[in-house]
C-alpha positions in Angstrom: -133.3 131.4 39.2 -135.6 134.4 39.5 -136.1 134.7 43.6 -138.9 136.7 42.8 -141.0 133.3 42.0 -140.3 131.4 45.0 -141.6 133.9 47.5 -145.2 134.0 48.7 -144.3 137.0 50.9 -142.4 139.1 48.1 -141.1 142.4 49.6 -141.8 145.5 47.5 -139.7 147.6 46.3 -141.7 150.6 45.5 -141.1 153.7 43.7 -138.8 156.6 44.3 -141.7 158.9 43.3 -145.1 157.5 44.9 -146.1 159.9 48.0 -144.1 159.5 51.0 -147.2 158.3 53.5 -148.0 155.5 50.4 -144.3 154.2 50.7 -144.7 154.3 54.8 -148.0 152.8 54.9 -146.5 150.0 52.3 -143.6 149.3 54.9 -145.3 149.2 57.6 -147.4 146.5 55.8 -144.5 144.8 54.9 -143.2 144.4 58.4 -146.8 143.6 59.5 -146.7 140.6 57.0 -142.9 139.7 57.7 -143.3 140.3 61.9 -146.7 138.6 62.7 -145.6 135.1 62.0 -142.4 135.6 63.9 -144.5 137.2 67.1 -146.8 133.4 66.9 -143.5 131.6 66.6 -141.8 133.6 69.9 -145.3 133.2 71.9 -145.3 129.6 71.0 -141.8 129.2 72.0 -142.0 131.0 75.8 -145.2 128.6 75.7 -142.9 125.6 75.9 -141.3 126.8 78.8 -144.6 127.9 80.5 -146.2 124.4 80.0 -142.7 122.3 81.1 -143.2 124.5 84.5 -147.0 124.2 85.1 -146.6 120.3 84.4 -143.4 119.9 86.6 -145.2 122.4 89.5 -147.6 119.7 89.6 -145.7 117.1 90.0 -143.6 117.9 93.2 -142.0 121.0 94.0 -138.6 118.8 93.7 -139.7 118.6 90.5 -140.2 122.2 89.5 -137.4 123.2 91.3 -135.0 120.7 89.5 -136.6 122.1 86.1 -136.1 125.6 87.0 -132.4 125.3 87.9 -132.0 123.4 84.8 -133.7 126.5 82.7 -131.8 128.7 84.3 -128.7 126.8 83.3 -129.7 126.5 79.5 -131.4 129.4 78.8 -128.5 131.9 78.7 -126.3 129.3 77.3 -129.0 128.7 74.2 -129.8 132.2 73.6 -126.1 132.7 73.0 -126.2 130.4 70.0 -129.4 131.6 68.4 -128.1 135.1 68.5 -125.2 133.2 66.8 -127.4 131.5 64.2 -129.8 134.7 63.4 -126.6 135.4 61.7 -127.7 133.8 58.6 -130.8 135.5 58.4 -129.4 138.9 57.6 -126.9 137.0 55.4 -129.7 135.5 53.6 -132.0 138.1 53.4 -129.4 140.4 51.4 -128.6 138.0 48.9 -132.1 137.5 48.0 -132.6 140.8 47.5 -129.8 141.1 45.6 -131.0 138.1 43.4 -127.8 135.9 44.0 -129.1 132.6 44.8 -126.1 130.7 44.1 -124.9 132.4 47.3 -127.6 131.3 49.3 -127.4 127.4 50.1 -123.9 127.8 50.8 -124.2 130.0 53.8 -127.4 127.2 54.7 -124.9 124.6 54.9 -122.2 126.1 56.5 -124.6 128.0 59.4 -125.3 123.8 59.8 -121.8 122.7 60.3 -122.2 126.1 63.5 -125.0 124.6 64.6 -123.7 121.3 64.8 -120.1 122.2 66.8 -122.2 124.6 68.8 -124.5 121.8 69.8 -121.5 119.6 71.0 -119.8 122.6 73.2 -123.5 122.2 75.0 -123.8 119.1 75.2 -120.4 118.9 77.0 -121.2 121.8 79.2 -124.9 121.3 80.1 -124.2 116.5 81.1 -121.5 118.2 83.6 -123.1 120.5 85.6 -122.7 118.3 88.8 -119.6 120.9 90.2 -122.0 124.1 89.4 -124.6 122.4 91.2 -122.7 121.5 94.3 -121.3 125.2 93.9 -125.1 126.5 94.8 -125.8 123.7 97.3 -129.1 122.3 95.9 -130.9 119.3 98.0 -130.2 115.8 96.6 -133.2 115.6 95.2 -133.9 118.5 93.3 -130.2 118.5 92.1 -130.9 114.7 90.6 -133.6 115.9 88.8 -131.4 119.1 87.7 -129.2 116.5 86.0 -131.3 114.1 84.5 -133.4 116.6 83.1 -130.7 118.4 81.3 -128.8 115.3 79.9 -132.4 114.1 78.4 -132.5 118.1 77.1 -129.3 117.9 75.6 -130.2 115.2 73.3 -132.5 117.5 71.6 -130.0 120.7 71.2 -128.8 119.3 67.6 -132.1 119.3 66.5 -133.0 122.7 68.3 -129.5 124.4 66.5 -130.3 122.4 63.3 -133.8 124.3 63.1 -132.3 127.4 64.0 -129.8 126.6 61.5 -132.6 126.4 58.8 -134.4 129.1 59.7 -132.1 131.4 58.2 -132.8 129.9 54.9 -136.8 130.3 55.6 -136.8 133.7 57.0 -134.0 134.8 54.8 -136.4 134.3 52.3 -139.3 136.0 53.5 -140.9 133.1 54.8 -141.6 134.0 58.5 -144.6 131.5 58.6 -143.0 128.2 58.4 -141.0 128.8 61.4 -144.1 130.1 63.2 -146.0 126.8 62.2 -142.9 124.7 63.2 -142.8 126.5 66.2 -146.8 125.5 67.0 -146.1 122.1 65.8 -143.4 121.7 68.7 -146.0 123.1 71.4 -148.5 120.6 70.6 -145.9 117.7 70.4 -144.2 118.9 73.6 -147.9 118.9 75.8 -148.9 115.4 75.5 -145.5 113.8 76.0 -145.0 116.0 79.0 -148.1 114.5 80.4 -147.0 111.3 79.4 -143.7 111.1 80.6 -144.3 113.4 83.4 -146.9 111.5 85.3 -146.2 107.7 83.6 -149.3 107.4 81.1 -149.8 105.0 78.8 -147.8 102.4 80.4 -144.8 104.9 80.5 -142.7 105.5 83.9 -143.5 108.3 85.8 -140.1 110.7 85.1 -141.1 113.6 86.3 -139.3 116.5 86.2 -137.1 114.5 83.8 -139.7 113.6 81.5 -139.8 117.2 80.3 -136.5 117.1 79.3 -137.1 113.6 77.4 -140.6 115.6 75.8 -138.4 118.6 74.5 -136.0 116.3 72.6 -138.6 114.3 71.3 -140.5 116.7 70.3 -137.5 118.9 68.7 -136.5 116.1 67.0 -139.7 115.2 65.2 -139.8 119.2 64.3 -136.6 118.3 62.5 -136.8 115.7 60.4 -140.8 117.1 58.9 -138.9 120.5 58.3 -136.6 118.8 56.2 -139.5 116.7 54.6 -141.1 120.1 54.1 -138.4 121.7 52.3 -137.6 118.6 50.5 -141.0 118.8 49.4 -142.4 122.2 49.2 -142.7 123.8 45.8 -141.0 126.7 47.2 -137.9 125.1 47.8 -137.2 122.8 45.1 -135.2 125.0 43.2 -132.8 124.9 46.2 -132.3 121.3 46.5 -130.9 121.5 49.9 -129.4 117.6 50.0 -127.8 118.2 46.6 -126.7 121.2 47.2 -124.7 120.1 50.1 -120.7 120.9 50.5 -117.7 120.9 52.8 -117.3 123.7 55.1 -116.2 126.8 53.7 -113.4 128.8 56.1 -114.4 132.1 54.2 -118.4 131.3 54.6 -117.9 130.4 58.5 -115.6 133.2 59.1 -118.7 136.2 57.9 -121.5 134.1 60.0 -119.6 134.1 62.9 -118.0 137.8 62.4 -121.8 138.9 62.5 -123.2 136.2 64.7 -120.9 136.1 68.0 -121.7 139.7 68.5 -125.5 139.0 68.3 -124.9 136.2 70.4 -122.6 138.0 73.2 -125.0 140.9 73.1 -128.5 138.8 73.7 -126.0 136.4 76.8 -125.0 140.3 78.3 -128.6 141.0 78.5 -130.4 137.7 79.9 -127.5 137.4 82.5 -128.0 141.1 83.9 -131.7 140.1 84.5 -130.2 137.3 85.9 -127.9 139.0 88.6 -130.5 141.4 88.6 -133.2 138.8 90.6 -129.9 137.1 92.7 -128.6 140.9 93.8 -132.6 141.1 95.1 -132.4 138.4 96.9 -131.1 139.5 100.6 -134.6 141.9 100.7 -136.7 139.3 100.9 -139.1 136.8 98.6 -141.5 139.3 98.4 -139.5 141.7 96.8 -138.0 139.0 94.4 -141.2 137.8 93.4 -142.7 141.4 92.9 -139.6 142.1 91.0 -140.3 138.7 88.3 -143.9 139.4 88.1 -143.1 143.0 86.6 -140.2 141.6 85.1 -142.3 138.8 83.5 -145.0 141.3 82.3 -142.3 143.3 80.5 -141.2 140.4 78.7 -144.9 139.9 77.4 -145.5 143.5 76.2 -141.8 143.2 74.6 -142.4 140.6 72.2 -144.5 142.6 69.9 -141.3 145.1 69.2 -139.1 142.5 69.2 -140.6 140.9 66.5 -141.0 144.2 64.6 -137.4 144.1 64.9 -136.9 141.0 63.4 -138.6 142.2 60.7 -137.2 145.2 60.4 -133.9 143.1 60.3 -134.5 140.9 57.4 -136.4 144.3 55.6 -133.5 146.3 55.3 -130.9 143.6 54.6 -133.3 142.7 51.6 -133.0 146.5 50.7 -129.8 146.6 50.7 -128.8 143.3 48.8 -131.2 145.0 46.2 -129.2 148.5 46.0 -132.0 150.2 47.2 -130.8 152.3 50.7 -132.9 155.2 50.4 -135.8 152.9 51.0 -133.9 151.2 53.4 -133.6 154.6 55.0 -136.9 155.1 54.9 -137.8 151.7 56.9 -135.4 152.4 59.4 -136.5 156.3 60.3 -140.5 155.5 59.8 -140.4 152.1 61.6 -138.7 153.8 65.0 -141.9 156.2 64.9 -144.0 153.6 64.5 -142.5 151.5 67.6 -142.3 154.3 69.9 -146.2 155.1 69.5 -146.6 151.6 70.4 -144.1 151.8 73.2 -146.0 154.7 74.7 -149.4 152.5 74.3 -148.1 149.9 75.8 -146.5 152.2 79.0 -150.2 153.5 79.3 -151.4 150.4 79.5 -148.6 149.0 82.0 -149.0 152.1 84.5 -152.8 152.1 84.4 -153.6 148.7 84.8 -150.9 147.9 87.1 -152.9 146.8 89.7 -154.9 144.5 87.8 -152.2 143.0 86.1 -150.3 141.7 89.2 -153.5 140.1 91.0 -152.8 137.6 88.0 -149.4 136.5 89.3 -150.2 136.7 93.1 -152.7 137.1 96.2 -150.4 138.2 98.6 -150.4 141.9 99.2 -147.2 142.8 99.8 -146.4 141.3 96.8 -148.8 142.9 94.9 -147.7 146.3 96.3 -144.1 145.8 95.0 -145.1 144.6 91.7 -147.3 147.6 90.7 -144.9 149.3 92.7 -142.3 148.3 90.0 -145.3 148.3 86.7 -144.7 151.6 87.1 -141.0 151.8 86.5 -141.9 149.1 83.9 -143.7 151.3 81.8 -141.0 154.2 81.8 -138.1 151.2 80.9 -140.5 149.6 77.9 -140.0 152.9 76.0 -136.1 152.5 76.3 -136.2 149.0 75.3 -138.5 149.4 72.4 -136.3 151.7 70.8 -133.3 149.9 71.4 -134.3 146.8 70.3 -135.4 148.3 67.0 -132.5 150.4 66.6 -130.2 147.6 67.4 -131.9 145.4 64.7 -132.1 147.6 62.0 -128.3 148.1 62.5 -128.4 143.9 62.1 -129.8 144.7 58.9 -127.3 146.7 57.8 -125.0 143.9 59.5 -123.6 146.3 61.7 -123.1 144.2 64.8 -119.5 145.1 66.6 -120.1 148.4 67.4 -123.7 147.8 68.9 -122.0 145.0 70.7 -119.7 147.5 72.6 -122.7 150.4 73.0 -124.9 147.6 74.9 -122.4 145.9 77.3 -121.1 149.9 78.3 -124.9 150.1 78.9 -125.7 147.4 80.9 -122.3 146.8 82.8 -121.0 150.5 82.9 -124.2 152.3 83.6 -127.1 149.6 84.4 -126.0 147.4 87.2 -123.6 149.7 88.7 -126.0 152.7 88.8 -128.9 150.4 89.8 -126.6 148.4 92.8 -125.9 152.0 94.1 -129.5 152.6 94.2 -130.9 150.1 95.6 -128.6 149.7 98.5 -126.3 152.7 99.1 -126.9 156.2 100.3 -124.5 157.6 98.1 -126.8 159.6 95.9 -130.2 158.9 97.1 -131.7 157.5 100.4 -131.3 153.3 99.3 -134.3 152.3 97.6 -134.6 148.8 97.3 -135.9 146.9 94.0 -136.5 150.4 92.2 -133.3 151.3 92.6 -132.4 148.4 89.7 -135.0 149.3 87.9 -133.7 153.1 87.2 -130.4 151.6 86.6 -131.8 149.5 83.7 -133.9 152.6 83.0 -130.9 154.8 82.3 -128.4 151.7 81.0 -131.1 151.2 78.4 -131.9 155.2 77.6 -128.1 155.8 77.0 -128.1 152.1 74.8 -131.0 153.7 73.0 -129.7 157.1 72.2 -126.6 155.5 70.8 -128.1 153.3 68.8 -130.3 155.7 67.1 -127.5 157.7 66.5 -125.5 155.0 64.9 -128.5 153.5 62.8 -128.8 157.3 61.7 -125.4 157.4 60.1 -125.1 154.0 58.8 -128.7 154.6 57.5 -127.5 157.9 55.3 -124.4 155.7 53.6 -125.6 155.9 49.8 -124.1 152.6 48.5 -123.8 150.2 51.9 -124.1 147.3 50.2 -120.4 147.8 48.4 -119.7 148.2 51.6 -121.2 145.0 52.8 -119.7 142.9 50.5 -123.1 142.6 49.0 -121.8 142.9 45.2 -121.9 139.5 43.3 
């Protein structure tokens, strides 16, 4: 099977002799193509969890406070296992490009037998969280809705892990829109049975908090099974046959997703928890300062998913290179890609620092709150040219399927230099006066400059190897 036919999205390889700003122009295209889907798909997902808060906010404040714990609990817990999954994607990605599709549906299926013990070990953890939540002595209330709303949740994580699961298969392949439409189609299943089970339409009780809970399994679940029917179906992906194609798990198969994955994983769980104990070591000075720190926090996260899905990209772009023997242009990806992010970075810092004020009269009123936020947009706009480069440095290296090492250069980062440096800051005179919330934020400042400098260095030399994918295991 030629893989050249099945893809709608067909990455170039290009010529060795074509003018240097032609080949850039054409990768950058490339990525544009590959990374805009993925940036709909990401929106659309953070739009779940926007939509489960307004709907529960109105509701009671019980309510929203019973979903938020529950998020909270999740989150870091689910992130863990897509880093896992995004294994597969690289995996894929490398064997298409070194035409070996005999290679491909066996990595499918066995990423599927991951998801589906990874979506047991959460479902076990996330139906006993009684003990955590007596731990952090949450009201009756709001703790009952804490529980109900995760064991409804957890009846939808085999179908979220499942997707993920197949994902790799569809972006593997170059296909970043059918994720990004699957990803829409969950939104606008999710809405009307929030407001359905939420508020008791329709003849339905009125769950509340716990109806969102009940709406994100539904709503994963019907994802699920028109996937399937999609690839089952799609012209694309008959030449797969994914049910016939299906086999017992492979020790081998398991043993490279995971070697590659858990280190994604642990590396995205390292971050979202230092945020985390970030916004709980805030706490003792005051909501104000806590809710200035989340609104720039929150504004971050916005500007950061345009890089982040560049790096995605950029990910599944070199892996393809390399499958296909071809590292000088993978080289080339790597080196004119980081230019292009950190322009956009230092756009996207202007932008941040001179609209700062504007920006965080969306979030709040108040003006002490508003004072600390643009306060901290500032810091913001200095740490979004770290993480930019970081993040694409870090995922070209995925590419490359380099994953330990980075592993070990983001946890020094954030553990050694980020929350130590930032804790000292903030509320010791050891090396400055104590400076409250921006003390954190030039911690995470300099944990992410030093993540960044290492990481370019790395993706430098692992970028100027002349035959990776021997190296890789790549070879048929």
């Amino acid at each position: 099977m030629n893989l050249d036919i099945i893809d709608e999205n067909h990455q170039p390889i290009g010529k060795a002799n074509e003018p240097l700003g032609v080949r850039i122009k054409r990768e950058w295209l490339t990525l544009t193509i590959l990374g805009a889907p993925i940036l709909i798909g990401q929106l659309a997902q953070i739009s779940n969890g926007v939509v489960d808060t307004i709907m529960a906010g109105h509701a009671s404040a019980d309510d929203l406070t019973g979903v938020a714990i529950g998020n909270s609990l999740w989150l870091p817990l689910m992130l863990f296992m897509i880093g896992l999954l995004n294994a597969t994607q690289p995996i894929i990605s490398g064997y298409r490009g070194a035409n070996q599709p005999h290679k491909i549906m066996p990595v499918t299926w066995n990423a599927v037998y991951i998801s589906l013990a990874a979506a047991l070990i959460a479902i076990l953890l996330l139906t006993n969280v009684e003990p955590v939540l007596g731990l952090i002595q949450m009201e009756d209330n709001s703790a009952r809705i804490t529980t109900g709303y995760l064991k409804a949740f957890a009846l939808g994580i085999p179908a979220i892990l499942l997707l993920l699961s197949l994902r790799g298969l569809t972006d593997g392949l170059g296909h970043t829109k059918i994720f990004m439409a699957f990803s829409i189609l969950t939104v606008l299943i999710n809405a009307p049975l929030n407001y359905v089970l939420i508020y008791g339409k329709l003849g339905m009780p009125a769950l509340g908090g716990i109806g969102c809970g009940w709406a994100t399994a539904i709503a994963q679940w019907c994802s699920l099974l028109l996937l399937l029917a999609y690839l089952h179906f799609a012209p694309a992906f008959k030449n797969f046959h994914l049910w016939q194609a299906r086999m017992a798990p492979n020790l081998g198969i398991i043993q490279q997703i995971l070697g590659l994955g858990i280190p994604i994983g642990f590396t995205i769980f390292v971050e979202a928890t230092m945020f985390s104990l970030v916004a709980l070591l805030l706490a003792p000075l005051g909501t104000d300062v806590v809710a200035g720190h989340q609104i720039a926090l929150n504004v971050v996260s916005i500007f950061f998913m345009v890089p982040m899905s560049i790096g995605l990209a950029i990910t599944l772009r070199i892996s393809f290179l390399i499958g296909a023997e071809q590292p000088k242009t993978a080289r080339l990806v790597a080196r004119s890609t980081i230019i292009l992010v950190t322009a956009i970075s230092f756009c996207f810092a202007g932008l941040m620092y001179t609209f700062a004020r504007p920006i965080a009269s969306l979030y709040s009123t108040e003006s002490d709150v508003l004072l600390i936020a643009e306060l901290l947009l500032g810091y913001g706009a200095m740490f979004q040219i770290a993480d930019v480069l970081q993040v694409v440095c870090i995922s070209g290296l995925r590419g490359y399927k380099d994953t330990r090492i980075p592993m070990y250069i983001m946890l020094s980062s954030f553990w050694g230099i980020g929350i130590p440096l930032g804790y000292i800051l903030a509320f010791r005179d050891w090396l400055v006066p104590a400076m409250g919330a921006p003390g954190f934020w030039i911690g995470l400042i300099a944990g992410l400059s030093h993540a960044a400098v290492w990481l370019l260095i790395r993706l430098f030399l692992i970028s100027r190897q002349q035959h990776p994918s021997v190296a890789l295991g790549l070879k048929a």
